[in-house]
C-alpha positions, 0 to 999 in steps of 0.5 A: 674536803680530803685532796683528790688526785686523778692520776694519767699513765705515765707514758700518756701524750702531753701536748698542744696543736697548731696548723701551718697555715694559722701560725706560719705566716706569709704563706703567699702560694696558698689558696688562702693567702689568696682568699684573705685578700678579697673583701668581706671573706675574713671577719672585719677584713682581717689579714693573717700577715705574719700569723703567730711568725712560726716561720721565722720563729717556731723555735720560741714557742717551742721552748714555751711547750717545753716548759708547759712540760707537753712532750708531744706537739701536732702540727702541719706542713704547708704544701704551698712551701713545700712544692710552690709549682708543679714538680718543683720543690724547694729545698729551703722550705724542707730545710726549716721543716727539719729545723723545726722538727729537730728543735722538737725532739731536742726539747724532748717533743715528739712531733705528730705530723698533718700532710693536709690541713686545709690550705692548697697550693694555688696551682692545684686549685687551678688544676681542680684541686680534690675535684679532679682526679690529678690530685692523687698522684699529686698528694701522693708524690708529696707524701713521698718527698716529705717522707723521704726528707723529713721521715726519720724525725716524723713517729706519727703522721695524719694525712688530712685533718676534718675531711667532713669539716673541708667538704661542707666549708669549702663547698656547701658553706663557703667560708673557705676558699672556693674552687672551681665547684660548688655545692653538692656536685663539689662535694660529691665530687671531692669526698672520693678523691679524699679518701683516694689522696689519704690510702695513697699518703698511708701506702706511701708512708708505710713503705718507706716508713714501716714502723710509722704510724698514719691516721687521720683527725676526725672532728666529732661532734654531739648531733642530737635532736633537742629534747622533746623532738619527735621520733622522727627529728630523732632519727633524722639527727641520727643519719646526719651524725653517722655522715658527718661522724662516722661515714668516713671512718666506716669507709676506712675500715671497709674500704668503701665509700657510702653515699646516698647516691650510692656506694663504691670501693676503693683500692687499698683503703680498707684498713689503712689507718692504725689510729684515729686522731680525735678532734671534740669541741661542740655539741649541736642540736639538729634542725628538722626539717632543716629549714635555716640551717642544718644545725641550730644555733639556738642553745637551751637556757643553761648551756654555757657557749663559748666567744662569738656563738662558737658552740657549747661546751659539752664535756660530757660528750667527749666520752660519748664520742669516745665509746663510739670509736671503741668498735674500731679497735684502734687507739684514739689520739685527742688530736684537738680538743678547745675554745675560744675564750679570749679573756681566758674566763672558761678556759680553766673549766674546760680544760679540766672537765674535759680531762676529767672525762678522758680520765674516766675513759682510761678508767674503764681501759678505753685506749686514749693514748694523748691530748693535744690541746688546741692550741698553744698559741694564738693563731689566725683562725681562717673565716674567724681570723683574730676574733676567737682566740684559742691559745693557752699563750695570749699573742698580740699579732701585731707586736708578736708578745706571747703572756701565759694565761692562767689556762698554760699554767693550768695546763703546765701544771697537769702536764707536768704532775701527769694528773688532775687534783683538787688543788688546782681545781681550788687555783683555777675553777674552783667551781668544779670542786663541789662537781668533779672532785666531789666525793673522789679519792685518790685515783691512779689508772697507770698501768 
């Protein structure tokens, strides 16, 4: 078989993903911090304790990406740290962000930034948290302090990551912390307050940060009713993909809030995002009637699932999502995209099927900018904690040791030749050379 090679552009994003929360470590004014504590909530009991000890230590898995070849890097910043009580912030904590912020752009890294990923500081839960209109004056004096501080090391921002995916864990499914409400009233409640705190964070960075550029990461996912379902499952699949795909992206570019319960606008957000951060992990059958559960866990007999039911991989989709952002018109970032796999067996495999499909995107002039893979390292994987392990670098919390997988230096080898060839198919997953390489020739889709 001739050798194929399927080339990226050259100023394409290489990159991986973390959240502060997950790799930080001690981040004791969290709300999770304080979740992890009670009992049964964390699978096993487990604990985050120092996490992947970011905190103390980013710098050594810096110099891992580094020579992975990524020049790019997402990662968060913890509120809690950052302003650990009302209008009090610390200066320390701003200090190491630009520490390690600086360390990202020496490595020749550009970081890409998330204001929210999932965690709160304890005194804005006791306050309401997203429930109470307070926030958004809150979030948006937090946006203006990190930008003010940190801005000038920051190109490219997300102001909160997995809206859709907060409200139903936190408030209709309970594996994140719980506030003051619950259920549908809590959610109803929290989702307008959301889009509020993401128009004031965009407006705020692009008045003291004009040539930034600010979205949000959306996680997307394949809901389709199983084969053979009756017109009716298939429309009803339909209406829950729009509400948890693509509601919240309609509301920012039409600035309005659709609901069942009824529509409204919002001040300043219609069209305050210059690109979409796409998060692709799963497909999902939908169950109707919904008795059981909204999605199905039960897979059809060739699917292949990743550790602890986490979903199936699905390659496929990650060009069907992408074709249906292409009516917004704005570039797509892969702001994450993994599995868990602890003994690295699928790892291989996903990593190049599902570049494989962004490629073909690229093919066809689709605006995929970069692909920050999740993650680098492993980390504590909230309600899951230690058992799903997503790192392209293997971590023994306990010790702290990091050993690449055979997956990083899969990936190191395509960051660094900007390409997917047939002769790392042949190393790694030689499986796919009869599928994806079958038949290709040499390809380059740089401009």
């Amino acid at each position: 078989m001739a050798r194929a090679q399927l080339l990226f552009p050259k100023d394409f994003l290489w990159g991986t993903a973390t959240a502060a929360y997950q790799v930080e470590g001690n981040n004791r004014n969290s709300d999770w911090w304080a979740w992890e504590q009670g009992d049964g909530r964390i699978l096993h009991n487990q604990k985050s304790g120092l996490a992947s000890n970011w905190w103390a230590n980013a710098e050594q898995d810096l110099d891992i990406a580094a020579e992975m070849g990524n020049n790019a890097h997402r990662l968060s910043l913890e509120w809690s740290r950052i302003e650990p009580e009302p209008s009090v912030f610390d200066a320390a904590a701003l200090g190491r962000y630009r520490e390690i912020l600086q360390g990202m752009h020496q490595r020749g890294i550009e970081p890409m930034v998330t204001l929210h990923h999932f965690s709160n500081p304890l005194w804005l839960v006791e306050k309401g948290d997203f429930n109470s209109a307070v926030v958004v004056d809150y979030f948006r004096r937090y946006t203006a302090k990190v930008v003010d501080v940190l801005g000038d090391l920051i190109p490219k921002w997300i102001t909160i990551n997995e809206p859709m995916v907060y409200i139903f864990m936190r408030y209709l499914n309970g594996a994140f912390p719980v506030g003051q409400h619950r259920g549908w009233t809590g959610a109803l409640g929290a989702i307008p307050n959301l889009l509020r705190c993401h128009a004031a964070a965009y407006h705020t960075i692009k008045e003291r940060r004009p040539e930034a550029l600010v979205g949000v990461a959306k996680n997307m996912a394949v809901l389709q009713a199983r084969p053979g379902s009756t017109a009716l499952s298939r429309w009803w699949a339909g209406r829950v993909s729009w509400l948890f795909n693509h509601m919240w992206l309609d509301s920012l570019a039409n600035g309005r809030l659709y609901l069942p319960v009824g529509r409204r606008t919002i001040p300043h957000l219609a069209g305050s995002y210059d690109f979409i951060g796409l998060n692709y992990y799963t497909r999902f059958y939908v169950n109707f009637p919904p008795r059981g559960g909204l999605l199905s866990d039960r897979w059809e007999p060739d699917a292949v699932v990743s550790d602890g039911n986490y979903g199936e991989i699905y390659p496929a989709g990650l060009f069907q999502i992408i074709e249906s952002l292409l009516p917004y018109k704005k570039p797509i970032y892969i702001t994450e995209n993994g599995v868990p796999d602890k003994d690295d067996r699928l790892r291989p495999s996903f990593l190049m099927t599902h570049l494989r499909e962004i490629w073909r995107a690229l093919s066809f002039c689709y605006p995929v900018m970069g692909y920050y893979h999740w993650s680098l390292v492993d980390n504590f994987e909230w309600d899951r904690g230690w058992t799903q392990r997503f790192g392209l670098i293997e971590l023994n919390p306990e010790t702290q040791e990091r050993t690449w997988r055979e997956s990083g230096r899969l990936y190191q080898e395509i960051c660094r030749s900007r390409s997917l060839t047939s002769r790392q198919a042949e190393k790694y997953a030689p499986e796919l050379l009869q599928t994806i390489f079958r038949g290709e020739a040499p390809v380059d889709v740089s401009p």
